[in-house]
N, C-alpha and C positions, 0 to 999 in steps of 0.2 A: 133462660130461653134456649130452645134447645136448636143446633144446626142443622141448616139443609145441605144434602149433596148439591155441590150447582150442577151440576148434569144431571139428576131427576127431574128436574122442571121438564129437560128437553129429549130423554131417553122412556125409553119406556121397553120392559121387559118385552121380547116378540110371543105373541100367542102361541106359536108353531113351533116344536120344537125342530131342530134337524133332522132328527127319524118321520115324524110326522110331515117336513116341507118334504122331504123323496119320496115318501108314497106319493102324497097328492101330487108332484111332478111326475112319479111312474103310471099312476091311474089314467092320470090328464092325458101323457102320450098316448098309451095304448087305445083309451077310448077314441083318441083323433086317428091315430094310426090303422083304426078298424074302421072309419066311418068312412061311407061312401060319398056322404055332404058335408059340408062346412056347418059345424056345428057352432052355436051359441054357449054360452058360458052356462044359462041355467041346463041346456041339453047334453054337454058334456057333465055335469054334476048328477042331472038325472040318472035314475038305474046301477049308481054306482055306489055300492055299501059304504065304500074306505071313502067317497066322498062327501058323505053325512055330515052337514055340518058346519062345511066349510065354506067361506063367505064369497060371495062373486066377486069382490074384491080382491081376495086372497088370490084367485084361481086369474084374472087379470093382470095380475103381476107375475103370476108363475108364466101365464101364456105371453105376457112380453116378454121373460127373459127366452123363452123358445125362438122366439121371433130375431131377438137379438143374434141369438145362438145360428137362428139360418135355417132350423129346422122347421118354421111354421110359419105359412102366410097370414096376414089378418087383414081384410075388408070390411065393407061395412055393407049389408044389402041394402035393398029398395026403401025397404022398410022404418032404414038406420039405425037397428042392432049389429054390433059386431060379429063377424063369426071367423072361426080360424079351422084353417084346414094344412094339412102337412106339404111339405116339400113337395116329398116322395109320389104321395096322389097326385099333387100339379104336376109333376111329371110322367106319369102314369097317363093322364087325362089328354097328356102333347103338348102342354102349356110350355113356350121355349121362355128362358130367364133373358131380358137385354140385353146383351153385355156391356155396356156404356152404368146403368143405374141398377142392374142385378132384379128388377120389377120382373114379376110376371104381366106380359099385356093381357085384355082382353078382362070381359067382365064374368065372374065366375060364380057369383051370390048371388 
C-alpha cells in the first residue's frame, strides 16, 4: 500500500504562480489607480487582457491584501456588491481619514 504525504490532504499547489500573482496585483492597481469610481471586481477584470482568466476570488484576496496594505478602501454599495477604490482618489475627492479608526466617513458607493 502505497503512502500519503500528510500535508496533501491539506495543501494544495497555488494556481498562480509569483510572476503571475504581480501582474494581476500590478493590473489590479493601475486599473483602480485610473478609475474615477469605485469599481467592482468583475469591472476591474473587465477590459483588461493580463486579467483573462482570473477568478473574482483570486482578485478578492489580492484586493484585501491592498486594503490591508492601506492602499485601497472597500464598501459595499446600495446594491450590496463590493467595490474598491484607492486611497489616493479618497483623498483627491476631500474624503478626511478619522484619526481615532483611520475610516473614511461619509458614503461614497
Amino acid at each position: 500500500m502505497k503512502e500519503r504525504e500528510e500535508f496533501s490532504m491539506y495543501h494544495s499547489k497555488s494556481k498562480y504562480s509569483a510572476q503571475q500573482d504581480a501582474i494581476i496585483e500590478g493590473c489590479a492597481m493601475v486599473k483602480l489607480a485610473e478609475a474615477t469610481d469605485a469599481l467592482t471586481l468583475d469591472e476591474i477584470i473587465k477590459g483588461e487582457p493580463l486579467l483573462t482568466g482570473v477568478t473574482t476570488q483570486k482578485l478578492a484576496r489580492v484586493m484585501m491584501k491592498f486594503v490591508d496594505m492601506g492602499f485601497v478602501v472597500k464598501s459595499k454599495r446600495r446594491d450590496g456588491k463590493m467595490v474598491y477604490k484607492t486611497v489616493a482618489r479618497m483623498e483627491e475627492e476631500g474624503y478626511e481619514r478619522d484619526p481615532i479608526t483611520h475610516l473614511y466617513g461619509g458614503e461614497w458607493a
